[in-house]
C-alpha positions in Angstrom: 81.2 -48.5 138.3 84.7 -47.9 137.1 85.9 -48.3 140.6 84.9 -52.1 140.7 86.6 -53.1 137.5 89.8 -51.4 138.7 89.9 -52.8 142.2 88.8 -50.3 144.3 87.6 -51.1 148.0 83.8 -50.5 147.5 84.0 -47.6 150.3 82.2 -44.6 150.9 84.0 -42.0 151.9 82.4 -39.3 154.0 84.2 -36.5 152.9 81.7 -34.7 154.3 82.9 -35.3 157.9 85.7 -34.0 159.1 89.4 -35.1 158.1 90.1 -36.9 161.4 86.8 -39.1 160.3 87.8 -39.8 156.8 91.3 -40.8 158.2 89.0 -43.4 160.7 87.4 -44.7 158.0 90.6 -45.3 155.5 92.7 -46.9 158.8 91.5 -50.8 158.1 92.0 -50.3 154.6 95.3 -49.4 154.7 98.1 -50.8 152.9 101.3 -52.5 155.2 103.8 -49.9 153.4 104.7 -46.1 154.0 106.5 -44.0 151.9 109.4 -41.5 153.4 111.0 -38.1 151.7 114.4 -37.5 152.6 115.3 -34.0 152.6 114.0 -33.5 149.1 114.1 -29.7 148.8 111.3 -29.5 146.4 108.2 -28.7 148.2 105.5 -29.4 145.2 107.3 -33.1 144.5 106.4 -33.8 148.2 102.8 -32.3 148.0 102.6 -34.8 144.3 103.7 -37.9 146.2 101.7 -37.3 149.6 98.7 -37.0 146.8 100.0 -40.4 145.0 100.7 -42.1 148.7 96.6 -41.3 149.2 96.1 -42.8 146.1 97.4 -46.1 147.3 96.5 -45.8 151.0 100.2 -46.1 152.3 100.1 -46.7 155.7 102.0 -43.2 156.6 104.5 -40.7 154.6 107.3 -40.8 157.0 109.2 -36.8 156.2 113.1 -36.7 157.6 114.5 -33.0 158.0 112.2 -30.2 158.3 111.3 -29.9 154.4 108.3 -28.0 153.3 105.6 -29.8 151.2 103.2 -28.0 148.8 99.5 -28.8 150.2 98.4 -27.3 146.9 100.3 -29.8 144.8 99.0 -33.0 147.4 95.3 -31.7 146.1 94.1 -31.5 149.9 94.7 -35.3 150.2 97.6 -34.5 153.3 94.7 -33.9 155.4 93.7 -37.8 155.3 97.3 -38.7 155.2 99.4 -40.1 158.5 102.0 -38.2 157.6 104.9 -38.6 160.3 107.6 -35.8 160.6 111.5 -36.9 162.2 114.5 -34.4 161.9 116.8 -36.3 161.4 118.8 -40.2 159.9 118.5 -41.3 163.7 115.1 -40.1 164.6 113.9 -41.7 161.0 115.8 -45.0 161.7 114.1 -45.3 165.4 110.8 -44.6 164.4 111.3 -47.5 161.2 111.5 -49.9 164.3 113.3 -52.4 162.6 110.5 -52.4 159.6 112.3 -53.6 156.3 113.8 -50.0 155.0 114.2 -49.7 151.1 116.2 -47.2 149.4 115.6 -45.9 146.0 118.3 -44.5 144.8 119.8 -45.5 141.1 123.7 -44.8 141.5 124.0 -47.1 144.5 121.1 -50.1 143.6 121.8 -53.3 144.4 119.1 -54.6 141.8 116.6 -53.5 139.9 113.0 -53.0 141.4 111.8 -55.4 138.7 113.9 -58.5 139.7 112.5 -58.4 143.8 110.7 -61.3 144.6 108.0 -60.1 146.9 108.3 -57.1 148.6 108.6 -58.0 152.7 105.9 -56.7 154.9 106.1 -53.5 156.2 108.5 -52.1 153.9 109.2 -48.1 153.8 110.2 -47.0 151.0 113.2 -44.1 151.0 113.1 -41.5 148.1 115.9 -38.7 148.2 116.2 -36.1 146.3 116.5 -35.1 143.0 119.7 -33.5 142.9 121.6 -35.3 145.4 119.7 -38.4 146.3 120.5 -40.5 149.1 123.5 -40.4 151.2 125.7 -43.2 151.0 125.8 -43.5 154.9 121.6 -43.4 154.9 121.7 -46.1 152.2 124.4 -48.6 154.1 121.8 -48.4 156.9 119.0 -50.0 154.7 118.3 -53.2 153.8 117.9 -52.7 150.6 118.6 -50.5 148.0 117.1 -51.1 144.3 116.5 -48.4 141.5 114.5 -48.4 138.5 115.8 -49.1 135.2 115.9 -46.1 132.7 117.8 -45.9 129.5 118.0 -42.1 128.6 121.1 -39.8 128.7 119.1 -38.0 131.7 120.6 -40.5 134.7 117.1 -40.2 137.2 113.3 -39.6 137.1 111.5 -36.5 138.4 111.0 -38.3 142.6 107.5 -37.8 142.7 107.3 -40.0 139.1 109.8 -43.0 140.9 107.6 -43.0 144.1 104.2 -43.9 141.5 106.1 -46.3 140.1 107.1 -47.9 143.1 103.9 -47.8 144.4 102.1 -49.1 141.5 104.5 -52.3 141.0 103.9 -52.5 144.8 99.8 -52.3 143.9 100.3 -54.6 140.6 102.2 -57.4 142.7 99.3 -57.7 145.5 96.8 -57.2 142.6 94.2 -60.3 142.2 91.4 -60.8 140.1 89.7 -56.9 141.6 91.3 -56.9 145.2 94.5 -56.2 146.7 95.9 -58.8 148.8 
């Protein structure tokens, strides 16, 4: 089963059963970090990372300002997602409850993604968006704030492309011998 050899948790889904069910079953499997989408004004980016988040069982896609995603584009997967909606910096920040907050955001990193030793417990990580990123007042308020090397004369990633690659060096780090630790 190609599932085995990749790591999967030998599960069986009953997607069958209603969403609330599936969500029951995936909930002790869940991984200790959540993605969140600051303002990204690209609705099919969002639906792509709510669809990557499933992929890796995030705990929860956390959504500041009132944004649309594109279900369409999150393949149906935002119906077993814990996706969390705040409207605002403050609202975001009180519901991280003093969780380790990450931001990704290139012009401002601190260090690369690749030279953090393990990633804490509990981490969110912070996407912005495309065209404007983070704001430097959100990013001052994290604990972090790392980007991921590129070397082109275009200076970022499409966001829904960095959030898989966070979340797969995130996977690849707790990655032993077909299990996550």
């Amino acid at each position: 089963m190609l599932g085995a050899y990749f790591g999967a948790v030998p599960l069986k889904t009953p997607l069958d059963e209603t969403p609330e069910e599936v969500r029951r079953v995936l909930e002790p499997v869940r991984h200790d970090f959540s993605i969140a989408l600051f303002s990204l004004g690209n609705a099919f980016a969002a639906g792509a990372i709510i669809r990557a988040a499933h992929n890796f069982l995030a705990r929860e896609i956390i959504l500041i300002g009132q944004a649309p995603f594109y279900e369409k584009a999150s393949m149906g997967m935002q119906k077993y997602e814990s996706i969390v909606r705040v409207d605002d910096d403050d609202a975001f920040f009180r519901h991280a409850k003093g969780r380790p907050v990450w931001a990704l955001e290139k012009e401002h990193a601190k260090r690369s993604l690749y030279d953090v030793a393990p990633f804490p417990r509990d981490v969110i990580f912070v996407f912005g968006s495309e065209r404007a990123g983070l704001d430097e007042r959100f990013i001052a308020r994290c604990d972090e704030a790392v980007g991921i090397p590129i070397y082109g004369v275009n200076n970022s990633l499409p966001v829904a492309l960095a959030a898989g690659i966070v979340m797969s060096e995130w996977a690849r780090r707790r990655y032993v011998h077909g299990a996550v630790r």
